[in-house]
C-alpha positions in Angstrom: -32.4 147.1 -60.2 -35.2 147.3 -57.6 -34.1 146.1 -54.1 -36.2 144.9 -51.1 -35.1 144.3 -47.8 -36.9 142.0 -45.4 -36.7 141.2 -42.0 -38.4 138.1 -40.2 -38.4 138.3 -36.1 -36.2 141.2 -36.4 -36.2 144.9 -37.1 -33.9 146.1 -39.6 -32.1 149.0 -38.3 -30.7 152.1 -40.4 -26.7 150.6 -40.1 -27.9 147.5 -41.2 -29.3 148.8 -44.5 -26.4 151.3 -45.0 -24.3 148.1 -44.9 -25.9 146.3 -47.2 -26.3 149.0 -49.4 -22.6 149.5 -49.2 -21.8 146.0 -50.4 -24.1 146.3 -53.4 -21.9 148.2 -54.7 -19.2 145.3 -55.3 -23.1 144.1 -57.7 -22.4 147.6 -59.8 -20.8 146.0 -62.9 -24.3 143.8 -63.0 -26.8 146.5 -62.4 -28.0 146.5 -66.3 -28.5 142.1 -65.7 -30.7 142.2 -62.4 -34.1 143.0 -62.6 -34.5 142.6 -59.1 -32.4 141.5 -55.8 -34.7 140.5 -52.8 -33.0 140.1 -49.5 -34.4 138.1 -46.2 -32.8 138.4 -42.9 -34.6 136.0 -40.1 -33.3 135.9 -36.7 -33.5 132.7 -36.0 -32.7 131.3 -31.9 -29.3 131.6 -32.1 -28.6 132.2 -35.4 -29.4 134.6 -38.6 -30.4 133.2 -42.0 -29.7 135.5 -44.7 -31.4 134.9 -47.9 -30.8 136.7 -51.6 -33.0 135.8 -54.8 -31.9 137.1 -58.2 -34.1 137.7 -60.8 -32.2 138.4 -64.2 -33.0 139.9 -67.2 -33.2 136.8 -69.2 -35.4 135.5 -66.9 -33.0 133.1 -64.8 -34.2 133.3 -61.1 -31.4 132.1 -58.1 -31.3 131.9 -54.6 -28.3 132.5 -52.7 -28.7 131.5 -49.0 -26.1 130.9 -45.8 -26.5 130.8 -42.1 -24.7 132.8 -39.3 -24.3 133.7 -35.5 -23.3 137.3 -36.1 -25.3 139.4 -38.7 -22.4 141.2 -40.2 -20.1 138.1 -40.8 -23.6 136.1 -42.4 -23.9 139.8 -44.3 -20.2 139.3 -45.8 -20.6 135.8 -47.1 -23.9 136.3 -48.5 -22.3 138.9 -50.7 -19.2 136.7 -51.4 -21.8 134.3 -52.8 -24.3 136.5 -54.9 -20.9 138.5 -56.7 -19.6 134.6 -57.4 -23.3 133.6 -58.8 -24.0 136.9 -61.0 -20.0 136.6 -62.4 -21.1 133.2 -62.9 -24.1 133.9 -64.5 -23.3 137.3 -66.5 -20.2 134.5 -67.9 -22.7 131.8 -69.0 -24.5 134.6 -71.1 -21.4 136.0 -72.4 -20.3 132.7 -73.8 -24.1 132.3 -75.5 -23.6 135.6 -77.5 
């Protein structure tokens, strides 16, 4: 699974990757689906938008996007929603087999 971090009108420090890296973790059991994960962090104003797309094996591309005022919290829920959308997934190819 290739990774790519990206930040827009911010820098990404070292904590912030170590965190992220961290959570993908909880994306282990789907390591062997995901090509490739690509994440966007833009600092926005007054707010962050955190942005994941998914790029599986089979081809199936999917964005997974939320907005938040602290980096962390926006951090948490974007992984909440990507390990709901790859279970969903990996479950919808399961049931094709």
């Amino acid at each position: 699974m290739d990774i790519e971090l990206k930040g827009v009108h911010l820098d990404l420090q070292d904590e912030t990757k170590e965190f992220i890296d961290k959570k993908l973790e909880k994306l282990d059991f789907a390591k062997d689906y995901i090509v490739n994960l690509d994440f966007t962090i833009t600092k926005e104003k007054s707010e962050y938008v955190l942005e994941a797309k998914l790029h599986f094996r089979w081809g199936v591309s999917s964005v997974v996007k939320t907005n938040s005022f602290e980096l962390y919290e926006g951090l948490e829920r974007l992984f909440d929603k990507l390990d709901s959308k790859v279970r969903k997934e990996k479950d919808k190819i399961k049931d094709r087999s």
